[in-house]
N, C-alpha and C positions, 0 to 999 in steps of 0.2 A: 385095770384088772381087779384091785382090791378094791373099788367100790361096788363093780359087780359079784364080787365073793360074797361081799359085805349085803350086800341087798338079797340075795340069793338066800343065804343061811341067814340073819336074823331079821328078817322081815321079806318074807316070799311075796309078800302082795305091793312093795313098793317096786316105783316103776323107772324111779329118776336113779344115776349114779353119783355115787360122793361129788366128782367132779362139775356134775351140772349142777348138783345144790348152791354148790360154794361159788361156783361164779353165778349167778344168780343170786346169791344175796350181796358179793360184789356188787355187781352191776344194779342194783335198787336200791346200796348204802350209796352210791355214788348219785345214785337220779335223789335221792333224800337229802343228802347235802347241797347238792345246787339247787332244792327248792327250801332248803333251811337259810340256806346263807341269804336269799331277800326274806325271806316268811321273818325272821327272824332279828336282822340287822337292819330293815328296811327302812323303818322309825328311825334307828339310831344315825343308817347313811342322810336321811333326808333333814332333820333338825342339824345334822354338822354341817348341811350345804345353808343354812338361814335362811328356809325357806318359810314363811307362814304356816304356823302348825293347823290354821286352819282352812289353808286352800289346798293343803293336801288335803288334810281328811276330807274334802268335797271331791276332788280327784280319784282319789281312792274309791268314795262311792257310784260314783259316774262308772267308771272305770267297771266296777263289778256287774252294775246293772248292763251294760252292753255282755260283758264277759258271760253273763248268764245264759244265755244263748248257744254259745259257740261248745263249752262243756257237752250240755245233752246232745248236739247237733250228732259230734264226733262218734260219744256213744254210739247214739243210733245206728254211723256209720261202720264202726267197727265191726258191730254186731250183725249187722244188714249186708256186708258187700265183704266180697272174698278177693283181694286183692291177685293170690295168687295164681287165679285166674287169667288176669289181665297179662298181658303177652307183652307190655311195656315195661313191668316187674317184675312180671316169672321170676327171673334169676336173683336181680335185687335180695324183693321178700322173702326167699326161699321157701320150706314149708311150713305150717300150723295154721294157726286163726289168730292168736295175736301178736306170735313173734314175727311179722311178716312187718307189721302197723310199726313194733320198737326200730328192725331193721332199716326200717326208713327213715322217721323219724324224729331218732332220741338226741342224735346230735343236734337239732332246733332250739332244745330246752337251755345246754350251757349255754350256746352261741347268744341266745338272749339275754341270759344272766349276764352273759361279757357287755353286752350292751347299755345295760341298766347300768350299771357301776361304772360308765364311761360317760358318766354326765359332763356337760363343760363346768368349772366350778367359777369362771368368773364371769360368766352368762346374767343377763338379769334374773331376777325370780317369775317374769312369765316366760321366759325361754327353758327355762329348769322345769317348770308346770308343763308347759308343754311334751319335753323331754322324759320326765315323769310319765305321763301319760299314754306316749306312745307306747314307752318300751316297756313300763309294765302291763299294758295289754298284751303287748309280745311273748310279754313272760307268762302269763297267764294261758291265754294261748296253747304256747308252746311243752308246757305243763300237762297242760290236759292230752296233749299227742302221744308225750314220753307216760307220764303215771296211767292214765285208763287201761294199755296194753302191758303193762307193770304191772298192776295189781288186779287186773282181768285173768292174770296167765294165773294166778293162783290156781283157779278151776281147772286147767287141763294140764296144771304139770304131773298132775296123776290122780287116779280115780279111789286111790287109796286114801278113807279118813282118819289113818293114822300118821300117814305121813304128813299127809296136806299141813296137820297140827303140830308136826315136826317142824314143816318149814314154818308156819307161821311163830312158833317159838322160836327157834334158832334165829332169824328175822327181825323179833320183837325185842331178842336179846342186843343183837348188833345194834339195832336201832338206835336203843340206850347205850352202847360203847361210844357210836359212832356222834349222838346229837352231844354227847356231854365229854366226847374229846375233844370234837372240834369247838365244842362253845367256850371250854378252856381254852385254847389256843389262840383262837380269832378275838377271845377278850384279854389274852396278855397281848396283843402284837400289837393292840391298836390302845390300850392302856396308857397311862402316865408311865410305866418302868419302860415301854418300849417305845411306843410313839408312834408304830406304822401307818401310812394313810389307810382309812379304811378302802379307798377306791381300791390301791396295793395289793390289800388282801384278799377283795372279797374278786379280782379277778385271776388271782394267784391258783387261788381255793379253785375256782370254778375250774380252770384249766384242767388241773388233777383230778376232778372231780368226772369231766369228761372220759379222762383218760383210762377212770374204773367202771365206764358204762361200756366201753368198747368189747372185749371179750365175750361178753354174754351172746353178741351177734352171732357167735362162730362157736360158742359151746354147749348153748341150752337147746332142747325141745321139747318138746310138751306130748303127753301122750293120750294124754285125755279129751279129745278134739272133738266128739260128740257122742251126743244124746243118745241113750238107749232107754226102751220102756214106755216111748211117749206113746199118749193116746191115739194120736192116724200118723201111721208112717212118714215121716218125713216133715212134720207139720213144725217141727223146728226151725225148718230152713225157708216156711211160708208165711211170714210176720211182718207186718206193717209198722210205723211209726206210732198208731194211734196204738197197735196191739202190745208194743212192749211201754206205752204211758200206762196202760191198762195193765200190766202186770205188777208197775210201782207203785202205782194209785191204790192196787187192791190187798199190798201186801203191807196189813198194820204192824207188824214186824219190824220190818224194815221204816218204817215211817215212826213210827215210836222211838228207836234207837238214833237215826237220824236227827229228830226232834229233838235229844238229850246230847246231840254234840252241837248242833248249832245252838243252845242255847248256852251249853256251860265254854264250847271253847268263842261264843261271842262276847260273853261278858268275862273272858281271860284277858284282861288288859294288862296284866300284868307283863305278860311277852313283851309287850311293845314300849316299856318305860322300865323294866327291873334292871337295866345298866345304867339308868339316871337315878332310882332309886342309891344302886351304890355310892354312886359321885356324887349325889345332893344331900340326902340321909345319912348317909355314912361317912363321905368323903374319899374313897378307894371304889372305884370302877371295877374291881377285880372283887368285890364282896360277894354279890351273887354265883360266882366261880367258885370262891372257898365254899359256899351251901351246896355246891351241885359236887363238888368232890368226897364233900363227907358222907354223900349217899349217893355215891359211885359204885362202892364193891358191896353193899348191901343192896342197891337197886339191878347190880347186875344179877347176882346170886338166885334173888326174889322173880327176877325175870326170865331167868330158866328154870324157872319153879312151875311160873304161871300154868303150863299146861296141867302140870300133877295136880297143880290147885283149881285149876276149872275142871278137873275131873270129878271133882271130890266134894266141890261144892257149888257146883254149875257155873257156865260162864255168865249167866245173866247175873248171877248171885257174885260174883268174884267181881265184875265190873260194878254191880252196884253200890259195894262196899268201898271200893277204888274209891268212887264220886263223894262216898260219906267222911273218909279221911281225907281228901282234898278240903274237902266244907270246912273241919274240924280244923285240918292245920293253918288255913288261912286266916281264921278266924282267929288263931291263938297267935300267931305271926300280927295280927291288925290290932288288937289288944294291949297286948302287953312286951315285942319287942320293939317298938320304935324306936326306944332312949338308949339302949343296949346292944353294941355293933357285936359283941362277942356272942349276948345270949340267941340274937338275932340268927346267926350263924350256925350254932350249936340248933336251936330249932327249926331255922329251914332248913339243916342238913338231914336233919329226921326225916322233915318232912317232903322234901324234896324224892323219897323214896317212893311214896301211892304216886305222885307227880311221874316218876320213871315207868309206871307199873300201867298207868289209863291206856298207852297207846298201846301194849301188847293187849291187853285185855281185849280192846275196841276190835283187835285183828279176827278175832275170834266168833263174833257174832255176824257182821256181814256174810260168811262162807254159809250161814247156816240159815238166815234168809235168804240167799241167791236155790240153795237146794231146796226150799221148800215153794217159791218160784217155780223152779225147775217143774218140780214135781205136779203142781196143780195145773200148770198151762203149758206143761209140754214145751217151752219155749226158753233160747239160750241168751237171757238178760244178762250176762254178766257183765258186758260191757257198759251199758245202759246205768246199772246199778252204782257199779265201779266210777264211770264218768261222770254221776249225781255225786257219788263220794268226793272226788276230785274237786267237783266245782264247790262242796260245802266245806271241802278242808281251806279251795282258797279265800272262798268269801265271805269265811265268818273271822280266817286269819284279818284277811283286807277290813274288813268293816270291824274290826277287836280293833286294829290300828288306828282304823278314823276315828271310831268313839275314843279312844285313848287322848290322839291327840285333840281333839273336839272339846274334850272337857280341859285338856291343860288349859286350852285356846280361852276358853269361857271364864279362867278361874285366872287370867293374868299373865300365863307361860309367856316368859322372853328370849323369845330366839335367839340361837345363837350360831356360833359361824367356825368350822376348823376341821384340821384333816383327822384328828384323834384328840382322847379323852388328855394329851398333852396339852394340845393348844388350849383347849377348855380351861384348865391349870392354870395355866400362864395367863389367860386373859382374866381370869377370878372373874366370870360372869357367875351372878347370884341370883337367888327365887325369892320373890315375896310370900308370906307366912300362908297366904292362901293358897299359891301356885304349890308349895310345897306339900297343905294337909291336903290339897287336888290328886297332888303325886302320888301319897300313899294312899289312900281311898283306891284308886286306879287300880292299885297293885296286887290291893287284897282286902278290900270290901268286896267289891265287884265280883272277882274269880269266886267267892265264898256263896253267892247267891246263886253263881250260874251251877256251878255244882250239886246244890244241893236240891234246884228243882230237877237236875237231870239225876240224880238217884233216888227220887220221888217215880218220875217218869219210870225209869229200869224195875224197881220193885210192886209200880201199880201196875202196870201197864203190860206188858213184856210176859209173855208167858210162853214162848214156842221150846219146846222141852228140850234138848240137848241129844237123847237117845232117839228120839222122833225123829229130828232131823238128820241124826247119822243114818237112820232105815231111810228117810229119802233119799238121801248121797249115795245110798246103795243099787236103790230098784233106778236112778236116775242110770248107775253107770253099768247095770245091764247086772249088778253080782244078785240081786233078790228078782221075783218076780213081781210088779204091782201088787196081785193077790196074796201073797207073801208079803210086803210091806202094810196093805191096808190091816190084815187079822192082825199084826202085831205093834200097829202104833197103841199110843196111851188113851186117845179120844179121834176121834173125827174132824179132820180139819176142815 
């Protein structure tokens, strides 16, 4: 009742109630943890099993190259075929366009993650490659089923572009509570103070992590479910495979901003080695924890800002500057705190703040290349778009991995073997001077260069206006007329 008073009196034009917001970003902080807990520990589960850091990263690539496929496949199908149609679902799916696809199948995604972290550990290492293999294509897979109908429902949980930018800040805020509590946690459990195996945890996690995907099934709907304004009645719902490659291929928007995350989040290698950075660099595996803590309550604060701050100074402009203090902190982190475990920390905790701030920013510009999509081809890509998202968030993560570990491989990295950063301890495996300067190179040369050509890209390139696209969001959902959107954009698209 109080989120319909609440929605009633100060915002007449949103459509969702308190309750469906909040379980919904339940249920997408929970599908973001079982895709953080490999995206993010993957490296670290697979070097403590001694595997060759260089037949994974061949794995890894293999692995994506197939995975490449099955991402836009699903799109397409998301977008193309009405499940709850089918008389074998009906009830299942229930109603909308993409809560119908989560209803089905979001519990695929833990149940995989349970599977990846149930490697054998006393297995040879082509029994583990193997193992590898399978089950992170499972994972990938299974990802793409649960995140494209996740972050597709954006578009129809309401037709209101103040809300939409509601949820996506509230979202972008949790996001940063939810990656930098649990990065805390999952890095003291498996730490030298505690010792937990990481299989332990990262099946522990997933369990729970399920357990917050659950309720969304039974509390959210979407009300925004189609297209109004289109150029021939109905022509939304008559689209081919070729027609919606043709609506991605034609929108440099969306392909430009694209282009500046596969490039700066493929050359983040740092993800994939900054808990060896502590334990080799530093000596405390919990280092990179104390930097993410000190720009915990200034990254949250900053990230409930974000929206006010893309109002103010657009969101192309707010992300491109993001990408420019990334460049900047990496670079003063590669410099000058190598020798310095404290100033190292006092600095990446600073810096660690534009770090919290890239993924809310990034939320913000997809929504507004999908409406201007919308708008020029009449046609409902969001899935398509969303599913190209999905496959580039995993296989620039997957391929930041293998290059990570590719270049330890090349530069002497010695494998090592144990269930937590204890065993490591105990057995005093050590790097030679080049494995080592390999390390930090990895860490934050790399991130420094990928960043800065994607805020080259954002400020050359990128020009679709921010008020343009809320007048397409509009005449898309039936509040303006075409004729009334085209006199009042800025230029002619």
């Amino acid at each position: 009742m109080m989120g319909k008073k609440q929605k009633e009196n100060k915002h007449p034009d949103w459509q969702m109630t308190r309750s469906e917001r909040n379980w919904y970003y339940i249920g997408d902080t929970g599908r973001l943890f079982a895709s953080t807990m490999i995206s993010t520990y993957m490296t670290i589960f697979l070097m403590f099993q001694g595997i060759s850091t260089a037949s994974v990263a061949t794995a890894i690539l293999i692995v994506k190259v197939i995975d490449s496929v099955d991402d836009v496949v699903f799109g397409f199908f998301v977008d193309k075929l009405k499940i709850t149609e089918w008389k074998a679902f009906r009830k299942l799916a229930g109603e909308g366009k993409y809560m119908p696809w989560y209803r089905l199948l979001f519990w695929t995604f833990p149940l995989a993650t349970i599977l990846f972290f149930l490697m054998p550990r006393d297995m040879p290492d082509a029994f583990k490659i193997v193992w590898f293999f399978v089950t992170y294509l499972l994972y990938d897979l299974t990802c793409t089923l649960s995140e494209v109908p996740m972050q597709s429902m954006v578009m129809t949980l309401t037709d209101s572009p103040s809300e939409r930018n509601s949820i996506l800040t509230v979202k972008g805020v949790v996001t940063v509570v939810a990656a930098i509590g649990m990065a805390a946690i999952v890095s003291f459990l498996i730490s030298e103070a505690v010792g937990l195996p990481i299989t332990t945890v990262g099946i522990g996690g997933t369990l729970v992590f399920l357990a917050m995907m659950i309720p969304m099934v039974f509390k959210v709907k979407e009300h925004n479910v189609e297209l109004k304004n289109v150029e021939a009645e109905g022509s939304q719902e008559n689209y081919t495979f070729k027609d919606m490659m043709k609506c991605v291929l034609t929108n440099k928007y969306i392909f430009i901003f694209f282009l500046g995350v596969v490039i700066s989040t493929v050359l983040c290698t740092r993800l994939a080695v900054e808990t060896f950075v502590g334990f080799y660099v530093f000596h405390d595996s919990m280092t990179l924890t104390y930097v993410m803590l000190i720009g915990f309550v200034p990254g949250i604060i900053l990230s409930g800002l974000c929206g006010r701050i893309a109002n103010k100074v657009g969101k192309r402009n707010l992300l491109g500057w993001i990408y420019v203090l990334l460049t900047v902190a990496s670079l003063v982190i590669y410099f000058f705190c190598r020798n310095n475990k404290m100033m190292f920390i006092v600095v990446g905790g600073l810096c660690a703040i534009p770090n919290a701030l890239v993924s809310v920013a990034r939320t913000y510009i997809a929504p507004d290349t999908i409406e201007y999509t919308r708008y020029k081809t009449g046609k409902d890509c969001s899935g398509i778009f969303y599913s190209l998202q999905s496959f580039i968030t995993k296989a620039t993560n997957g391929v930041s991995g293998a290059l990570a570990l590719g270049i330890l491989a090349f530069f002497g990295w010695v494998e090592v073997e144990g269930e937590s950063f204890a065993d490591l301890a105990a057995q005093g495996v050590t790097q030679s001077a080049t494995a080592m300067d390999a390390l930090w190179n990895v860490g934050y040369l790399l991130p420094a260069i990928g960043t800065l050509i994607a805020a080259i890209l954002m400020f050359g390139f990128y020009n679709l206006k921010d008020k343009d696209a809320e007048l397409m969001g509009k005449c898309n959902a039936g509040i303006i007329t075409r004729e009334e959107c085209e006199t009042r954009l800025s230029r002619k698209y």
